[in-house]
N, CA and C atoms as an extended XYZ file, in Angstrom:
207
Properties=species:S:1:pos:R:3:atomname:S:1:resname:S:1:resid:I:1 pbc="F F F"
N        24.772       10.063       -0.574 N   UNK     1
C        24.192       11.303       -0.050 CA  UNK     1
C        23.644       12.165       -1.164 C   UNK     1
N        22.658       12.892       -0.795 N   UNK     2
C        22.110       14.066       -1.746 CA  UNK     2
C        23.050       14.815       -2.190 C   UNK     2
N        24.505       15.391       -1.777 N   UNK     3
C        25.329       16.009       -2.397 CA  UNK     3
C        26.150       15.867       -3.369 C   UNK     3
N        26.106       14.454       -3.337 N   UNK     4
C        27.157       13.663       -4.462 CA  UNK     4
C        26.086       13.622       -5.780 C   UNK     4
N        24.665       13.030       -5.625 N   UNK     5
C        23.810       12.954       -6.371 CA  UNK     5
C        23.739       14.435       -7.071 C   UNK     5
N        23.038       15.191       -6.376 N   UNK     6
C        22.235       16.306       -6.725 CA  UNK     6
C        23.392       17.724       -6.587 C   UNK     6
N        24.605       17.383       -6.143 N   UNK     7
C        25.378       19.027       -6.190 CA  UNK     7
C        25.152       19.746       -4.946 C   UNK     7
N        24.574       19.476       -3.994 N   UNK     8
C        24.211       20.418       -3.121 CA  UNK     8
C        25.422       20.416       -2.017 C   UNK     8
N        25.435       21.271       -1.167 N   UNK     9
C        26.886       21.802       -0.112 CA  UNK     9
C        26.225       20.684        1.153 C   UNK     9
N        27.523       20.416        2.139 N   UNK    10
C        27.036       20.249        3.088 CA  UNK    10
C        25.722       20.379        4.153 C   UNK    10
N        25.866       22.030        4.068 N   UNK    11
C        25.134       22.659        4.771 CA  UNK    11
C        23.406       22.052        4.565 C   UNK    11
N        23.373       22.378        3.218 N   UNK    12
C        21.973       21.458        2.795 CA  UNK    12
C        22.138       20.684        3.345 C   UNK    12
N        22.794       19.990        3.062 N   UNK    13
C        22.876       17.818        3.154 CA  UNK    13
C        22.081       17.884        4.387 C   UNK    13
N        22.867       18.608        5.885 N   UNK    14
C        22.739       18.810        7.012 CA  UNK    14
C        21.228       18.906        7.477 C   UNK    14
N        21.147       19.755        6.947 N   UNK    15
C        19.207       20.765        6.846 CA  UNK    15
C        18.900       19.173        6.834 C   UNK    15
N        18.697       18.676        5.228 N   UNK    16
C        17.294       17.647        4.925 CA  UNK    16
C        17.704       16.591        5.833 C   UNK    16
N        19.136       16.145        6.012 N   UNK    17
C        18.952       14.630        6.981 CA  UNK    17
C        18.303       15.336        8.380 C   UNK    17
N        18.592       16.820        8.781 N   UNK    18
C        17.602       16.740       10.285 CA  UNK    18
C        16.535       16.666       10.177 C   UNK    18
N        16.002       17.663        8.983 N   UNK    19
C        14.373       17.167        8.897 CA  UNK    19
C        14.209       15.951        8.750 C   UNK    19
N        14.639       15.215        7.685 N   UNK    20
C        14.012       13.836        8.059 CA  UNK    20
C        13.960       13.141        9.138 C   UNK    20
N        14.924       13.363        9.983 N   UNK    21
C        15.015       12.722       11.249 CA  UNK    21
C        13.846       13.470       11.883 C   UNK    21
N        13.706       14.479       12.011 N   UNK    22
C        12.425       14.907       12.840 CA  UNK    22
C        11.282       14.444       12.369 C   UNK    22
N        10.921       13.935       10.909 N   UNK    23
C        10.138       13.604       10.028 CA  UNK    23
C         9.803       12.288       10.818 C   UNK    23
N        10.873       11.553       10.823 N   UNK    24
C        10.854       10.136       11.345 CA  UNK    24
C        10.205       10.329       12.957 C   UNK    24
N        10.638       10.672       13.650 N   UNK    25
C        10.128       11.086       15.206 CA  UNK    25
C         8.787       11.469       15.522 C   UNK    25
N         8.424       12.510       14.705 N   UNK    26
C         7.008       13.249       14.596 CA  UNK    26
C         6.194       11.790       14.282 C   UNK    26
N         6.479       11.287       13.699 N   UNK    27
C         5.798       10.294       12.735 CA  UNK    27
C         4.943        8.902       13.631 C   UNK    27
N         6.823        8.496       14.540 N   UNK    28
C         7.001        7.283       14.728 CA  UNK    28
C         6.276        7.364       16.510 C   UNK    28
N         6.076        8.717       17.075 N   UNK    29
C         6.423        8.912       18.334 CA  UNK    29
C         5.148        9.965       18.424 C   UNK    29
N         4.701       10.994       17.849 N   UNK    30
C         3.941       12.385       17.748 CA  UNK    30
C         2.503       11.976       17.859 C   UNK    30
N         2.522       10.372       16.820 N   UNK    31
C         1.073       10.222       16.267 CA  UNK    31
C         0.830       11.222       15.198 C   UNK    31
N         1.621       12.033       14.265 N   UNK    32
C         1.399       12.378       13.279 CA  UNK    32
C         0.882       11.720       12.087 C   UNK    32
N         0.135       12.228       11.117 N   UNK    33
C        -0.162       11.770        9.771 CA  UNK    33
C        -0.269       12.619        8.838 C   UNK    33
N        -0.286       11.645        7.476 N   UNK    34
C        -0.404       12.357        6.528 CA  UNK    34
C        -1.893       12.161        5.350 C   UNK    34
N        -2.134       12.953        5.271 N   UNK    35
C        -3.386       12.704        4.407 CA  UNK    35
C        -3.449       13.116        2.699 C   UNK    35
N        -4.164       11.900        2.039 N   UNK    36
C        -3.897       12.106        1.015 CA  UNK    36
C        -4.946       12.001        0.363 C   UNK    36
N        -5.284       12.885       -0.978 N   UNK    37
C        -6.420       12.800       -1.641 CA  UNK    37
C        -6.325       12.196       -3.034 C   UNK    37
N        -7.453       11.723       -3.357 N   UNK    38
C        -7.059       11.275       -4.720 CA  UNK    38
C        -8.541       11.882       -5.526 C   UNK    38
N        -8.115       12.207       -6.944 N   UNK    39
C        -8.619       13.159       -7.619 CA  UNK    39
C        -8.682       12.786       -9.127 C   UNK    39
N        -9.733       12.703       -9.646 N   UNK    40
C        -9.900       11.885      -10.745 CA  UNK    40
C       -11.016       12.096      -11.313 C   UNK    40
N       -10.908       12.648      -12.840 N   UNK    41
C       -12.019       12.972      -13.864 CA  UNK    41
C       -13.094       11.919      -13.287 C   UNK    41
N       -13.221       11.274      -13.951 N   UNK    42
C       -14.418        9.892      -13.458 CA  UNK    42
C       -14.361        9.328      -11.910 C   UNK    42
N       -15.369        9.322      -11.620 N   UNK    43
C       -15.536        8.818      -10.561 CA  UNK    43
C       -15.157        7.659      -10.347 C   UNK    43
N       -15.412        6.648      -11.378 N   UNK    44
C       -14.956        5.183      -10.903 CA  UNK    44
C       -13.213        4.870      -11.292 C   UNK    44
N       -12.854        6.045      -11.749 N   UNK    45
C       -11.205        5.315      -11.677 CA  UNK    45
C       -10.837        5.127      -10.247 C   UNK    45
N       -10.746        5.628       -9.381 N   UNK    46
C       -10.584        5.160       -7.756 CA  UNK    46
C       -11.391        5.028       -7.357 C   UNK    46
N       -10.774        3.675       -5.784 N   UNK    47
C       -11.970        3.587       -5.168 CA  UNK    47
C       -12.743        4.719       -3.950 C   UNK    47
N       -14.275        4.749       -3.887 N   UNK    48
C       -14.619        5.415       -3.362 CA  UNK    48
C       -14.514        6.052       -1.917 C   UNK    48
N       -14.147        4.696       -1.420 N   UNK    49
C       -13.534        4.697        0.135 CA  UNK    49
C       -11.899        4.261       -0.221 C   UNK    49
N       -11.327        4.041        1.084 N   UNK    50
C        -9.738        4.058        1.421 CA  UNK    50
C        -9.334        2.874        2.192 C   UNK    50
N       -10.935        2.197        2.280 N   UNK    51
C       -10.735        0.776        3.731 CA  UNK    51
C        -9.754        0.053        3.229 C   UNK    51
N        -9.310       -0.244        2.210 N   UNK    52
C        -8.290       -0.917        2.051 CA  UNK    52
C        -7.026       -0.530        2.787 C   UNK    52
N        -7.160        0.107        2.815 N   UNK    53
C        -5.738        0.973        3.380 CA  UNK    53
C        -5.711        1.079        4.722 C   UNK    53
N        -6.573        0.978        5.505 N   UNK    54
C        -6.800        0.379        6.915 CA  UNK    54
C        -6.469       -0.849        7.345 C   UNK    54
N        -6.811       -1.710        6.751 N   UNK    55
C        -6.466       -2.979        6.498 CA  UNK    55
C        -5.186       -2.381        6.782 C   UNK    55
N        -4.137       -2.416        5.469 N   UNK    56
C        -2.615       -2.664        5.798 CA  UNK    56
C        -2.324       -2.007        7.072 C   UNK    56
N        -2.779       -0.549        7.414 N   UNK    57
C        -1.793        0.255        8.511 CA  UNK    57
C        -2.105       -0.913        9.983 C   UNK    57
N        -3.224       -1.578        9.946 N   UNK    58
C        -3.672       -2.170       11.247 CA  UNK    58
C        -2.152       -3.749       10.979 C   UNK    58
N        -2.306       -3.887       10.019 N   UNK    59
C        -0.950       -5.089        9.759 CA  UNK    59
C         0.320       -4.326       10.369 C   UNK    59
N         0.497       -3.249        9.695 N   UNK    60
C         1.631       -2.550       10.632 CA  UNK    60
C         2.188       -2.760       11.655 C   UNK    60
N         0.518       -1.956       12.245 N   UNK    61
C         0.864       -1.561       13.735 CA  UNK    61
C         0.963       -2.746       14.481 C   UNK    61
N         0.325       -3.969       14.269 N   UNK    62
C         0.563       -5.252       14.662 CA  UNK    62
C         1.831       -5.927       14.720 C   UNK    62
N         2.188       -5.758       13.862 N   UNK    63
C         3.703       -6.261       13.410 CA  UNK    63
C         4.796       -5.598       14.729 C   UNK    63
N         4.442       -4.153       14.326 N   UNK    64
C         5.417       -3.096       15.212 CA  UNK    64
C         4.937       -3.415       16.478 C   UNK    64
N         4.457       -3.675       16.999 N   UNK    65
C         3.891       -4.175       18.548 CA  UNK    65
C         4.407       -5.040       19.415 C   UNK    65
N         4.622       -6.323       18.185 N   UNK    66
C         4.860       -7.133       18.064 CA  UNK    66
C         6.014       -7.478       17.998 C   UNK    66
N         6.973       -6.812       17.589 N   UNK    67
C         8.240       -6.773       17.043 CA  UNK    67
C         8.815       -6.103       18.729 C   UNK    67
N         7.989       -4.661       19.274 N   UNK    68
C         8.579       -4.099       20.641 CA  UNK    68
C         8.117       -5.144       21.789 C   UNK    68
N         7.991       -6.002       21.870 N   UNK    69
C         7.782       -6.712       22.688 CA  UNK    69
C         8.879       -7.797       22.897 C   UNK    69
């Protein structure tokens, strides 16, 4: 647990495992997302688009479909 690690009281502990659990729910159930930017002196250190990353989430959601069935 975060309290043993990091020092913190119960009460914390309490707080972050509900958020995460709501974290998880919003997520898994809401259709929530998260968006992320990437930011970089030169243009060509990243790529310009993100399609790669479509790719995997569509493996995902396949899997997870797949798996509730």
């Amino acid at each position: 647990r975060i309290k043993q690690v990091a020092g913190y009281d119960d009460r914390f502990c309490r707080m972050w495992e509900f958020y995460l659990a709501a974290c998880e729910v919003a997520f898994r159930y809401m259709n929530q997302m998260v968006f992320q930017l990437q930011i970089a002196k030169k243009q060509d250190a990243v790529p310009l688009t993100r399609d790669y990353m479509l790719d995997a989430e569509k493996g995902i959601t396949v899997t997870r479909s797949m798996a509730a069935e």
